[in-house]
Z-matrix of the N, CA and C atoms (Angstrom, degrees):
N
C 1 1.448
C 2 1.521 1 109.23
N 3 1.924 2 113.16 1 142.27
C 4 1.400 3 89.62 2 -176.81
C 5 1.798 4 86.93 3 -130.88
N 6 1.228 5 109.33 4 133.97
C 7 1.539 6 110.42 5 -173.59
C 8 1.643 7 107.97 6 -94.57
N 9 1.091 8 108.88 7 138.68
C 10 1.715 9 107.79 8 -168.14
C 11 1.559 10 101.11 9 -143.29
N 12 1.168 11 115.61 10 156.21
C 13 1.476 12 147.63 11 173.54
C 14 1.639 13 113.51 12 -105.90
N 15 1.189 14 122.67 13 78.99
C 16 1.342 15 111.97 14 -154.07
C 17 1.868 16 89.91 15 -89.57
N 18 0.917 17 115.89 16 -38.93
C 19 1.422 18 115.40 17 176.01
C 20 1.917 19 92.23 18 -56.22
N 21 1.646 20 97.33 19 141.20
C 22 1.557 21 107.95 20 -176.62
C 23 1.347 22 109.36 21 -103.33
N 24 1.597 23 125.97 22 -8.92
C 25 0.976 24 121.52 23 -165.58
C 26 2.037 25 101.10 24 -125.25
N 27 0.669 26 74.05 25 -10.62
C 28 1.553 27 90.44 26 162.83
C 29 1.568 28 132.37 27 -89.71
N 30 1.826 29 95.56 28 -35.33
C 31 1.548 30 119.23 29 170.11
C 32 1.656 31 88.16 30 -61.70
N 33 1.615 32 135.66 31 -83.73
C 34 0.939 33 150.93 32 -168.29
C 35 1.589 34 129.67 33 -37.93
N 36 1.491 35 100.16 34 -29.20
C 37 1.532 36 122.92 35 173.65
C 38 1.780 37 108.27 36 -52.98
N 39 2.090 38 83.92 37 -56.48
C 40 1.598 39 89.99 38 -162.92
C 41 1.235 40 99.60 39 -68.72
N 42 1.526 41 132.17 40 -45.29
C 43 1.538 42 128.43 41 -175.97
C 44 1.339 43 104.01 42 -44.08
N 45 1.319 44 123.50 43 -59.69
C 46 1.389 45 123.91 44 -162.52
C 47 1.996 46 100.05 45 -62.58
N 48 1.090 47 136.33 46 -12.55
C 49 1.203 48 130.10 47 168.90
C 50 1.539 49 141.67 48 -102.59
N 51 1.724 50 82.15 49 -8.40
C 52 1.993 51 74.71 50 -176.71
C 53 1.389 52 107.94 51 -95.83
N 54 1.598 53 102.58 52 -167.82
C 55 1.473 54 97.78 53 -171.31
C 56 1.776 55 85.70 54 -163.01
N 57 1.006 56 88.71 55 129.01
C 58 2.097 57 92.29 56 178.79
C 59 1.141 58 113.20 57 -102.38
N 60 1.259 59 110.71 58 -21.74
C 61 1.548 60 127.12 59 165.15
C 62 1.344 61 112.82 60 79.97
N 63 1.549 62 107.95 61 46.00
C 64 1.882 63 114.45 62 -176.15
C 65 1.456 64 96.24 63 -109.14
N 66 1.289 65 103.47 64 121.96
C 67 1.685 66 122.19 65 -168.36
C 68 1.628 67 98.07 66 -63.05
N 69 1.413 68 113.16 67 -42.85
C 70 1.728 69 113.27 68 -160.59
C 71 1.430 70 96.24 69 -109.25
N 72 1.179 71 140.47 70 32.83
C 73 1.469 72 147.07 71 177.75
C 74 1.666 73 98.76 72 -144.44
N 75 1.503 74 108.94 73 131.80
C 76 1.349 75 116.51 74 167.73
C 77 1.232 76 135.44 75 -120.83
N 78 1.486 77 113.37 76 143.75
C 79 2.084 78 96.18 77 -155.45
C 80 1.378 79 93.03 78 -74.22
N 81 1.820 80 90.59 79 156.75
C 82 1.886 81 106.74 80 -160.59
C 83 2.170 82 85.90 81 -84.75
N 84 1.209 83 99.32 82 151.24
C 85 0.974 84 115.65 83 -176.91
C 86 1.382 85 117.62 84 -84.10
N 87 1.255 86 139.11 85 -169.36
C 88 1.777 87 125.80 86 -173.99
C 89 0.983 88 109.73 87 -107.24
N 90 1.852 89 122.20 88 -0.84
C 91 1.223 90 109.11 89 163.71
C 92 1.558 91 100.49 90 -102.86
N 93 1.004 92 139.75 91 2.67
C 94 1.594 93 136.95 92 143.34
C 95 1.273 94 139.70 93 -43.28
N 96 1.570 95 104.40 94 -36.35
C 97 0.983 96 129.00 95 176.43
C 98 2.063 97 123.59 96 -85.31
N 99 1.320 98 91.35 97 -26.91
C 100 1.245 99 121.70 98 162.88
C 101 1.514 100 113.82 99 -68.10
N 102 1.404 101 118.56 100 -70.98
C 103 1.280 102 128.66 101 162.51
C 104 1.703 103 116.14 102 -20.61
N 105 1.708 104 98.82 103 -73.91
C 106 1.563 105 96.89 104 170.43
C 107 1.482 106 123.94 105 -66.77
N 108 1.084 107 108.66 106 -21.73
C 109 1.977 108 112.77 107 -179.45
C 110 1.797 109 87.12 108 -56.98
N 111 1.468 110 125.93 109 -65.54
C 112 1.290 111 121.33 110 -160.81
C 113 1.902 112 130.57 111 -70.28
N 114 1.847 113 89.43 112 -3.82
C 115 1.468 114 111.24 113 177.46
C 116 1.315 115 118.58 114 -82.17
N 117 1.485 116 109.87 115 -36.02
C 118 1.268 117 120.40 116 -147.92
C 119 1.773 118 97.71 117 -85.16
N 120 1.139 119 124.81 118 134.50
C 121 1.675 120 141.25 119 -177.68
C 122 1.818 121 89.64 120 -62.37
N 123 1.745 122 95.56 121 151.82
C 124 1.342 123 99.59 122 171.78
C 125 1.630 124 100.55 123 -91.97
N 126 1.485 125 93.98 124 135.04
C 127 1.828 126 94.66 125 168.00
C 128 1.789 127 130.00 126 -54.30
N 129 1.357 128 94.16 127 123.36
C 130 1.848 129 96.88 128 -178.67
C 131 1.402 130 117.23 129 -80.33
N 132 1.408 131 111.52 130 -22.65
C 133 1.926 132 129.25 131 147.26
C 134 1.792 133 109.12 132 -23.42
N 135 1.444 134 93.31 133 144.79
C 136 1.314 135 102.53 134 131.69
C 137 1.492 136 115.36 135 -65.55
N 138 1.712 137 118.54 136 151.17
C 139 1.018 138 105.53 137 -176.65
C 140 1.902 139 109.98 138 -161.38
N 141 1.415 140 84.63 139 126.42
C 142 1.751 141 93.07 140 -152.84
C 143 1.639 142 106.60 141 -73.29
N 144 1.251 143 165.90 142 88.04
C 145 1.013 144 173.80 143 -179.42
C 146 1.152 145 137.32 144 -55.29
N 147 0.951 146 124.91 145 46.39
C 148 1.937 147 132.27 146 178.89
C 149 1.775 148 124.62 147 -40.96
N 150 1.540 149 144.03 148 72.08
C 151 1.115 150 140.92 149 -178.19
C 152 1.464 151 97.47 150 -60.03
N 153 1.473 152 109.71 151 129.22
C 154 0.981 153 127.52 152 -152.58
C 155 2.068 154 92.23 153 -104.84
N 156 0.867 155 120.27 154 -34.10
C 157 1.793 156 149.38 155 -146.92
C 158 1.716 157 94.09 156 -50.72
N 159 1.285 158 111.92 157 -74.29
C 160 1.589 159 128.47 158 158.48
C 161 1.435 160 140.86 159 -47.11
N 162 1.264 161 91.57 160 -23.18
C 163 2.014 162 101.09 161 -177.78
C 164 1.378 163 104.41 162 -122.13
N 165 1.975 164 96.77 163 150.92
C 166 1.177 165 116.28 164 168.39
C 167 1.591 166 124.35 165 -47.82
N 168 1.051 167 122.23 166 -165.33
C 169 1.108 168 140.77 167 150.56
C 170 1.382 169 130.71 168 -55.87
N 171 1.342 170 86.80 169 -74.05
C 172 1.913 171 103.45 170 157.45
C 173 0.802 172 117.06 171 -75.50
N 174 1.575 173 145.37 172 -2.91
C 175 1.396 174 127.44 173 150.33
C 176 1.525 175 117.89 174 -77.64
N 177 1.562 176 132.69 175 -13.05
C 178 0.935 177 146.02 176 -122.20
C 179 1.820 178 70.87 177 -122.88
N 180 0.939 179 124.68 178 -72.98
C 181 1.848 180 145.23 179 168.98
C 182 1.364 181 108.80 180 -33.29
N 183 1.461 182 109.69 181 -47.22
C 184 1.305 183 87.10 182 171.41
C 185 1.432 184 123.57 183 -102.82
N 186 1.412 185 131.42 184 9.82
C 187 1.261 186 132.09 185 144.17
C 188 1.626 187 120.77 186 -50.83
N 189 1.301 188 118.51 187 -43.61
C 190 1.318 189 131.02 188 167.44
C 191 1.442 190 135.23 189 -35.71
N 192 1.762 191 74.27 190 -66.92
C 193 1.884 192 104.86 191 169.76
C 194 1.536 193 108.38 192 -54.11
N 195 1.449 194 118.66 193 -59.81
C 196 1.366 195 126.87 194 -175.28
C 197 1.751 196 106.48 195 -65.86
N 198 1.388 197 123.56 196 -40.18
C 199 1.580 198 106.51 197 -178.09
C 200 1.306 199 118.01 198 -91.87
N 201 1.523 200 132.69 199 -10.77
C 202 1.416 201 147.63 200 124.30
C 203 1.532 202 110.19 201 -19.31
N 204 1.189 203 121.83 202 -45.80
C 205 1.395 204 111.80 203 -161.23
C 206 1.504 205 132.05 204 97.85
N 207 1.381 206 102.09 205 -13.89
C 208 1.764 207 120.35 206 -150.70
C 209 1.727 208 91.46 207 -82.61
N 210 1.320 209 108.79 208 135.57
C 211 0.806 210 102.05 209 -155.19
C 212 2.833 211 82.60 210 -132.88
């Protein structure tokens, strides 16, 4: 499964707001995120795709649950 933010300014919203609260870890910045978006190899998989942009949490969980199989 690959979970995505296809909205860019929405991806950026949430970055720019959370906080995990790890004293010796620092949130990656939006050009970090950029950086790795342009590193990362395109998958040669099939590849199951979850837009993350629109849905909850728990909707997000139970897309998972249900294309997982887990029953």
């Amino acid at each position: 499964m690959h979970l995505l933010i296809s909205d860019a300014q929405e991806h950026r919203r949430r970055l720019h707001g959370r906080d995990r609260g790890l004293a010796h870890v620092g949130e990656p910045t939006w050009a970090d995120v950029q950086r790795r978006r342009s590193d990362c190899a395109a998958w040669s998989d099939a590849v199951a795709e979850i837009d993350t942009g629109e849905r909850t949490a728990d909707e997000v969980a139970d897309l998972l649950v249900t294309g997982l199989g887990v029953r």
